[in-house]
N, C-alpha and C positions, 0 to 999 in steps of 0.2 A: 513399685517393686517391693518384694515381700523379704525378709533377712527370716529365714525359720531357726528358731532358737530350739531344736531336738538333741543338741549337741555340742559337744565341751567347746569344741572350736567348729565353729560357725565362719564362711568366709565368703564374700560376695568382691567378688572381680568386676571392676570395671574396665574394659576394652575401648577403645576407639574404634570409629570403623574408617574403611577409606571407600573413595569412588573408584571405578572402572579403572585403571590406566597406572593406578596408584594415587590417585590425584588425593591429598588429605581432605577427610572432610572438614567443615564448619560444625563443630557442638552448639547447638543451641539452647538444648533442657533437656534437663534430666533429674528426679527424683528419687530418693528411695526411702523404703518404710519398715519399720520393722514392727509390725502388729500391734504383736503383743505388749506392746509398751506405748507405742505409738509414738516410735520417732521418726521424723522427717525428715529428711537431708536435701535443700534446697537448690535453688536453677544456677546453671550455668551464665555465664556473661554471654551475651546477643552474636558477639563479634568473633571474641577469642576464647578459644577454653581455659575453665578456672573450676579450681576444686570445687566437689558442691558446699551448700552451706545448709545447716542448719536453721529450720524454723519450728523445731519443735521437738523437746527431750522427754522417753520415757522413760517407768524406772528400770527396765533389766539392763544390763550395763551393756555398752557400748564402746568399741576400740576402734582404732583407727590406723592404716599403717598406708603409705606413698610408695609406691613403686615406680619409680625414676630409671630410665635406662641409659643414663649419660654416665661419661666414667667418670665425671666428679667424687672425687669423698664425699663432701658435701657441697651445696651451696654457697661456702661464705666467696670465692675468690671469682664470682660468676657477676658479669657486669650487669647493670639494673638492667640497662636497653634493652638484652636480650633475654634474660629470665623473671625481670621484675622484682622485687626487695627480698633482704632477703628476712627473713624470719627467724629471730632467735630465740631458744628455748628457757626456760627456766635451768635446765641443765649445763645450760652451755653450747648447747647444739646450732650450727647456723641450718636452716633448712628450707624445703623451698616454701613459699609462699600460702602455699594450699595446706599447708598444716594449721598455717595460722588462720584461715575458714574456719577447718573444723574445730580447734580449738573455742576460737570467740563464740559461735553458734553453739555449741555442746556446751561451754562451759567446763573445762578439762584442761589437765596439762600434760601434754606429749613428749615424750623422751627421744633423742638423737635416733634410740633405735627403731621407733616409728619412721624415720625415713632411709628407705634402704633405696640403694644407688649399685648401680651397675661395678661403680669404682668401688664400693662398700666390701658387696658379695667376692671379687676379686681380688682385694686387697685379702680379706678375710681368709680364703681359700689357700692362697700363696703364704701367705703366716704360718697356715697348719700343715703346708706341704714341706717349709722349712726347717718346721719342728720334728718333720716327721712322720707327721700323725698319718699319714696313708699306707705307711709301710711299705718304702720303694713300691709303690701303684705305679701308673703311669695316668698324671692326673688331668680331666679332660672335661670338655662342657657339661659332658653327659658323661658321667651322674655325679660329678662332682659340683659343677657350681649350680646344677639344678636341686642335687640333694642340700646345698648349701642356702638357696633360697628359700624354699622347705622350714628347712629348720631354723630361719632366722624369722620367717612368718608365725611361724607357732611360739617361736620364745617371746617373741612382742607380744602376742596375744595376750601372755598371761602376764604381763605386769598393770597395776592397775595404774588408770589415769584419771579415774572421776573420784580419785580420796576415798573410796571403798576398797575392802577387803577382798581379795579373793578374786579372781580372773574375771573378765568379761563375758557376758554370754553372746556376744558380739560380735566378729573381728571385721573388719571395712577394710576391704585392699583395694586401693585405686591405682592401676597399672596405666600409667601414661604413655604419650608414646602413638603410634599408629601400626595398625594390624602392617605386615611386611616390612617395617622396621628393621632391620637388619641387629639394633640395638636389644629388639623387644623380645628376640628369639629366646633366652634362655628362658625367660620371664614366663613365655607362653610356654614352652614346653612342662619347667617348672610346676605350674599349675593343672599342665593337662594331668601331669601324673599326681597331682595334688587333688584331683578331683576324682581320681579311678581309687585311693587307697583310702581318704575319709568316708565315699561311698556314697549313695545317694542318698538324697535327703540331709546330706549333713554339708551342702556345697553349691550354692545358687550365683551362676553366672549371668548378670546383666551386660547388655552389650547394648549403649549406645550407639543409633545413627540418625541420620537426618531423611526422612519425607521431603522431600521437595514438592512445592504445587505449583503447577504452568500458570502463571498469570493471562495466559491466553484464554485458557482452556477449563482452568480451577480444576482441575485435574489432581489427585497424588499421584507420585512414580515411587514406585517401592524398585528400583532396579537399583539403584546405588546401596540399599541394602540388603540385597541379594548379592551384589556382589559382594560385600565387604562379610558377610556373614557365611557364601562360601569360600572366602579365602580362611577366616578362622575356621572354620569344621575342618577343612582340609591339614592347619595347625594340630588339628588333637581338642579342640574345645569345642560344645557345642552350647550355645546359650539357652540357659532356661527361659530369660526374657527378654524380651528386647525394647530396651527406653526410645523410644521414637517423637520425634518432635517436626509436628507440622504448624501451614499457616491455618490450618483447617479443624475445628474438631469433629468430622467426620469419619464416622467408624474407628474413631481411637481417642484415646484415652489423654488430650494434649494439656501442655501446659503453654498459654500464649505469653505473649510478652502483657505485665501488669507494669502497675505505678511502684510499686513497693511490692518485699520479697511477701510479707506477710500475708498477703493474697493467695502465694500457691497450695496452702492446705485446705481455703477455703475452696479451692477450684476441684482439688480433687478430692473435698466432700463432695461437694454437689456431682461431679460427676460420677461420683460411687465408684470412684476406683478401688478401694480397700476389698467390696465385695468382690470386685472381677478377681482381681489377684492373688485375694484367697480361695477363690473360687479353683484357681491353676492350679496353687499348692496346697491341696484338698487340706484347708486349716479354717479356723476359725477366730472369731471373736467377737470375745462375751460381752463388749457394749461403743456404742459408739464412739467416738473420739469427741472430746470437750475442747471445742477451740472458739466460745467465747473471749478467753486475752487472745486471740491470734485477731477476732474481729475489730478489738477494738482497740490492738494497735494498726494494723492496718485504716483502720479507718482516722487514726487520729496523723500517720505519718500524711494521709494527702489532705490532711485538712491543714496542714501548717502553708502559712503563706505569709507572716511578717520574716521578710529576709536577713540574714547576720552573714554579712560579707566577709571572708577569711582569704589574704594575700597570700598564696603558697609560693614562696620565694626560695628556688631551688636548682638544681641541675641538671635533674633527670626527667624536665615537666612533658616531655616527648611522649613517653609512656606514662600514663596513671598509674599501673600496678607497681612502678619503682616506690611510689608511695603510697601502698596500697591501705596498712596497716594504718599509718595518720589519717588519712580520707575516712575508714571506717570508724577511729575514734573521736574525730571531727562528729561524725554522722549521729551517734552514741549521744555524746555531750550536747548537740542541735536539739535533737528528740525529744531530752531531759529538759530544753531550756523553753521547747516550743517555739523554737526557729526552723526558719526554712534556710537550709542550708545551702551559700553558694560559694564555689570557689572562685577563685580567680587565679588562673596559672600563671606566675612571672618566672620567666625565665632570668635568673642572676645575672646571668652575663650582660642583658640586655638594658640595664642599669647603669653599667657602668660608662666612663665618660670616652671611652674607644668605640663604644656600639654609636656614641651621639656621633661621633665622626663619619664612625664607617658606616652605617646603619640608621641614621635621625629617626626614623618613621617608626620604629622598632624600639627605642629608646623612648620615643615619646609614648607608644602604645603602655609599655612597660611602667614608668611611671603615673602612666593615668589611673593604673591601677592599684596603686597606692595613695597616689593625694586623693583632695578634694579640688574637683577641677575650678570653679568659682558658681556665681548663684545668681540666676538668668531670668528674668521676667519677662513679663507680658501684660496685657490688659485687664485682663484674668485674674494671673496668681504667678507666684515666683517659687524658683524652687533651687534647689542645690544640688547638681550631678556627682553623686555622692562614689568618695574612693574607700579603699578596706576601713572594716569596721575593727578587722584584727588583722596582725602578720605572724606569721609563722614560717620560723626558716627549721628545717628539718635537718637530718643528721646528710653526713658527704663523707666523699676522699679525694682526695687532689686540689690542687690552686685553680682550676678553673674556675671560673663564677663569684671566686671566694671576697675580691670587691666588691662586686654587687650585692652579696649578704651584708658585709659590714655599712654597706649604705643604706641598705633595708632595715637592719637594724638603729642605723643612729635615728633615720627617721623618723621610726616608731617611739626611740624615746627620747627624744626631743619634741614631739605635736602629743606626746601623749597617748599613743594608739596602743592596745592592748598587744602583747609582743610575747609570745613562748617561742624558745630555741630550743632544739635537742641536740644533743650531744654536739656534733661543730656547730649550733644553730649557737648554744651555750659559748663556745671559745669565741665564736665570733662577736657576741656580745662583750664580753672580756676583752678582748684585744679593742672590737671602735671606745669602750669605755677608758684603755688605757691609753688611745688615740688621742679623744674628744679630752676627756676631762682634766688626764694626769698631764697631756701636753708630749707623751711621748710618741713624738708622728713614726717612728719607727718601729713600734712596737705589733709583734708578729706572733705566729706560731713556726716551729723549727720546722713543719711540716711545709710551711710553705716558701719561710728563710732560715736554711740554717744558721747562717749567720749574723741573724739579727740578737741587736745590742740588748734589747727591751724582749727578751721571749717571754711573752705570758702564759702561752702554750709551751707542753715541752715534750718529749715522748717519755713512755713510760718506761721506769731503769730495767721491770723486770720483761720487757717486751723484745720480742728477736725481731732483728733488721734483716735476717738472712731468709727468713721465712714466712710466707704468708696465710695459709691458712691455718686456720684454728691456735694460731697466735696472740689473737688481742685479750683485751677482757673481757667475758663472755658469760652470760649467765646471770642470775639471779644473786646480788648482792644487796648487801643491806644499808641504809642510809640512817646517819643519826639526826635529829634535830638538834641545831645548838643554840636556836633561837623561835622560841614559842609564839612570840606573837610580828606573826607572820602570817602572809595570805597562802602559803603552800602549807604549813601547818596545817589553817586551820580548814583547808579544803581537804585535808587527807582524813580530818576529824581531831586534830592534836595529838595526834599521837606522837610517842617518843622516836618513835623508827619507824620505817617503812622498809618493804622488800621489791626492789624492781631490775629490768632485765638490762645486762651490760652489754656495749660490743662499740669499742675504741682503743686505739692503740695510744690518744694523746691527754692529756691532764692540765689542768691548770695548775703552773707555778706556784708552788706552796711557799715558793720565799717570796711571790710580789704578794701574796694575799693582804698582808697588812699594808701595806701601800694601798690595794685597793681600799678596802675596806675604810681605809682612814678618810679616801675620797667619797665614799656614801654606795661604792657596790657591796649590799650586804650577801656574803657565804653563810644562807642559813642550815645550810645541810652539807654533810661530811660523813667519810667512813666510817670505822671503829676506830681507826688510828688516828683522824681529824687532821691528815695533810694530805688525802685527797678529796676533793672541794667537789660535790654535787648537787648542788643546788643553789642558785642565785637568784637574788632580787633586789629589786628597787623602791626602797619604802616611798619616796614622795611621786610617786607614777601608780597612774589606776590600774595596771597588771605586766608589769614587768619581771620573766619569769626565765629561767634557761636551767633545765636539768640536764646532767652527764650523761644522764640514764635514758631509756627506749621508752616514753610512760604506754605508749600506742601498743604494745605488747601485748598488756595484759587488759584492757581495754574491752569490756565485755555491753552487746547490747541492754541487759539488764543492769550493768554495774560499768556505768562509765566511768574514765579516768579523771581523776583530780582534778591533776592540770587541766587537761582538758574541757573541763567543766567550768574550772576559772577563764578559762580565755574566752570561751565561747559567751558565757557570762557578762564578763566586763565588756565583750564588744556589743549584745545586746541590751545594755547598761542595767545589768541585774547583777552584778556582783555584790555590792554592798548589801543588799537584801538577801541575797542566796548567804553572804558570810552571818548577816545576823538571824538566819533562818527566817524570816519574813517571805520567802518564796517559795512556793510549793510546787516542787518539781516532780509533778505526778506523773510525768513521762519517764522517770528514771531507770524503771525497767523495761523501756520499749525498745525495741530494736528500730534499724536502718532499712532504708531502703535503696534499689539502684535505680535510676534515673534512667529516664526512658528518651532523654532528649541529648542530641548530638553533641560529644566535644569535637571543639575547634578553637587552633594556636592562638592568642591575639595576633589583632596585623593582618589576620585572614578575611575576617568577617564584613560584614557592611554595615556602614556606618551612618549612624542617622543623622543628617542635616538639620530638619528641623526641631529644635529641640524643645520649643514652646508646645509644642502638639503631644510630647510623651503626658505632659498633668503634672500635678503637682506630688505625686510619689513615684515619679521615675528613678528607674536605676537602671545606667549606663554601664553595658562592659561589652568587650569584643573578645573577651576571655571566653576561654572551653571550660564554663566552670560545672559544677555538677549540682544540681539543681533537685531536690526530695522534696 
């Protein structure tokens, strides 16, 4: 798909389509490009729809804006299960999930106002009706929250996001949603008339659907996008292209399912999609697109195969996209390190000693995934059914689960096993360390007792108990070092501060600090004010780490995160060499890939009985882990 740069504001709509009956479609791929620069906007997830992603930046600038038709203000108070993590901004902004795609893949930073929401345009409209601003109107879908969508797409347009001066020659609108939506209504209308006053040429509609092929017959059916396409005409929009995804590349331009995203520019060279499509929007261009780095990171993500096992010990292991943003900076730091990255899903709860009751078989699965089961021979050769090589417990809200993190974590630092917490991954470390070591068995966060004696956790004075969204700490704050020689130091490069993204309502007690500390948990990182506590570690442990902060955020395939880069490290036992530069991580700037092979829960799977038969480099899981 072609984005023609003729014009200050430039804007490509993405639509959904549905089947006959209303039935929502399945998105399966989708692409778009913009020539002249040669940017790429990468595929869709197999299963469920997800923003596209980026696999290739050119230089005319590029914006990006969400259009979201739920009446949320934002995402932050939207539960993982059903929308997936949420995404916070440098600004402060909580949002959905697909900003953080095109953010990582672009390399850019997005403002709150790139995500506009139904409850956004509304909220906004009733502000200005209260103020006045309509002048006793009588104020109504039409033309007021549709001139109001309008003009909240052109103001985003022009702030910049890629740290350049001066507007995008870009704008990217992805209207989510499905065509008859009842949601989507203004949104379409909106645009229809947003495409009759910019004019043509200055307004390219791509409309996603799916090709179906009969396995019977190897047949395409183009009738599910004939319907879904005249249901939009009949809206007021008429698509200039239409992104189609089959099992076939017959008579069209497909993108199949690859190993790694890195592949889909290479597919639509070869298949000379650039030519057709400018061929449509009688344009041109003056030289081929250079994607030797796209070759030869693709080629280098399927060529990894020594595996670095990471325990994801969590709440929300049901859905993957609740942790979508960790997985991709796992994936990042993997690439860099030249591992094959696999996860293993533990669900927390499943940990604890009520699951061994109620559940054994589930508790045992669960912890298999963490130890080392023992070391089994044969005639042959012996070998060891080896458990995580790192844990990671990720950020939460609420008590459920929240034992089995503190178990996951004593674990890890007690055997030694490379351990990063984020933000409650962090309290929880805190609290089993004021457990284990200080002897305080009661020792909590208020969040989960208020009335514990020992609060290590506490909530924060300036945070509201009466409200919940856009309440916590949120955004881009700065962290000091107070201690130089340090493994997060020196993985950030030593610098004096760092800038990374917030979002928690709870703090570690700045009165136990010296208490801890005096036990051996060192607070190497802290605010401006140095009594709120962001960063922890454990100097006699090979990577024991727990930041306040989101590091996953900013987390980019070219420029992996720190942290991240230490965990992964020390569990493929490269960190001493990576910290004394002795490692050359030529993969640094490569991106991720997505896994072409099925998750499934542990406890589900089948299990192998004979285990002399897997060789002497087996590795055992019944975990859905994800596999590049």
């Amino acid at each position: 798909m072609v984005v023609m740069v003729k014009a200050e504001v430039v804007v490509v709509v993405e639509v959904w389509g549905t089947m006959v009956e209303g039935e929502e479609m399945t998105v399966v791929g989708v692409v778009k490009m913009m020539m002249a620069g040669w940017v790429l906007v990468g595929q869709r997830s197999k299963l469920r729809s997800r923003s596209p992603e980026r696999v290739g930046k050119g230089r005319p600038g590029l914006h990006e804006s969400i259009g979201d038709p739920y009446l949320n203000t934002d995402a932050g108070t939207m539960s993982p299960f059903e929308h997936g993590e949420v995404f916070v901004l440098d600004d402060g902004g909580e949002v959905d999930l697909d900003l953080g795609n095109y953010e990582r893949f672009l390399d850019i930073k997005l403002t709150r106002d790139n995500n506009i929401t139904t409850g956004k345009i509304y909220q906004y409209v009733i502000d200005k009706e209260r103020r006045g601003d309509y002048l006793g109107k009588t104020v109504q879908v039409v033309p007021h929250i549709t001139d109001a969508i309008q003009e909240w797409i052109e103001r985003a347009a022009m702030i910049p996001v890629d740290g350049k001066e001066g507007p995008a020659d870009v704008c990217v609108i992805e209207l989510g949603g499905t065509i008859g939506d009842i949601e989507s209504m203004p949104f379409i209308e909106a645009l229809g008339q947003f495409s009759y006053r910019v004019g043509e040429g200055n307004f390219c509609l791509i409309h996603v659907s799916l090709v179906p092929v009969l396995s019977v017959v190897g047949e395409q059916k183009t009738k599910p996008t004939q319907h879904s396409v005249r249901g939009l005409r009949s809206m007021g929009l008429m698509p200039n292209i239409l992104a189609c995804r089959s099992a076939t590349d017959k008579n069209i331009i497909t993108l199949y399912d690859v190993s790694n995203i890195w592949h889909v520019p290479l597919l639509l060279k070869d298949q000379k999609a650039h030519e057709a499509i400018l061929k449509v929007l009688d344009l041109s261009c003056a030289s081929e697109p250079e994607l030797g780095e796209w070759t030869t990171r693709a080629k280098l993500c399927d060529s990894l195969h020594q595996p670095v096992r990471i325990a994801m010990v969590g709440k929300y292991t049901g859905l993957s996209d609740s942790y979508l943003s960790v997985l991709k900076a796992l994936l990042h730091a993997s690439v860099a390190c030249c591992r094959k990255l696999v996860i293993d899903w533990v669900l927390s709860s499943d940990l604890e000693e009520a699951t061994a009751k109620e559940n054994p078989d589930a508790y045992k699965a669960a912890w298999k995934l963490l130890k080392v089961v023992g070391f089994f021979s044969s005639s042959i050769m012996g070998f060891y059914l080896q458990g995580a090589d790192g844990v990671l417990v990720p950020g939460g809200f609420g008590d459920r689960g929240v034992q089995g993190k503190i178990m996951a974590a004593k674990y890890a630092r007690e055997n030694r096993i490379p351990y990063l917490g984020i933000c409650l991954g962090m309290q929880i470390a805190v609290i089993e360390f004021a457990r284990s070591v200080l002897g305080l068995q009661d020792a909590n966060s208020t969040e989960f007792d208020p009335n514990t004696q020992s609060p290590c956790v506490i909530f924060m004075p300036e945070g509201s108990k009466t409200h919940m969204g856009g309440t916590m700490r949120l955004g881009s704050r700065r962290t000091y070092f107070h201690v130089t020689d340090c493994k997060a130091a020196k993985l950030y490069g030593n610098k004096s501060f760092i800038d990374e993204r917030h979002r928690h309502r709870y703090e570690v007690n700045p009165d136990m600090v010296v208490q801890l500390e005096d036990a051996g948990l060192a607070f190497v990182g802290k605010d401006d004010s140095g009594r709120r506590m962001e960063i922890i570690e454990l100097d006699n442990h090979p990577y024991y780490v727990g930041v306040q902060f989101h590091p996953e955020f900013k987390s980019r395939p070219e420029k992996p995160s720190a942290l991240f880069l230490g965990l992964i490290a020390a569990a493929g036992g490269q960190l001493d060499a990576f910290l004394k530069k002795k490692v050359v991580t030529r993969a640094i700037s490569m991106s991720n890939g997505n896994s072409t092979m099925k998750s499934r829960q542990y406890g589900n799977g089948d299990k192998t009985s004979n285990w002399s038969s897997l060789g002497a480099n087996a590795i055992y899981t019944n975990g859905n882990g994800v596999h590049c």
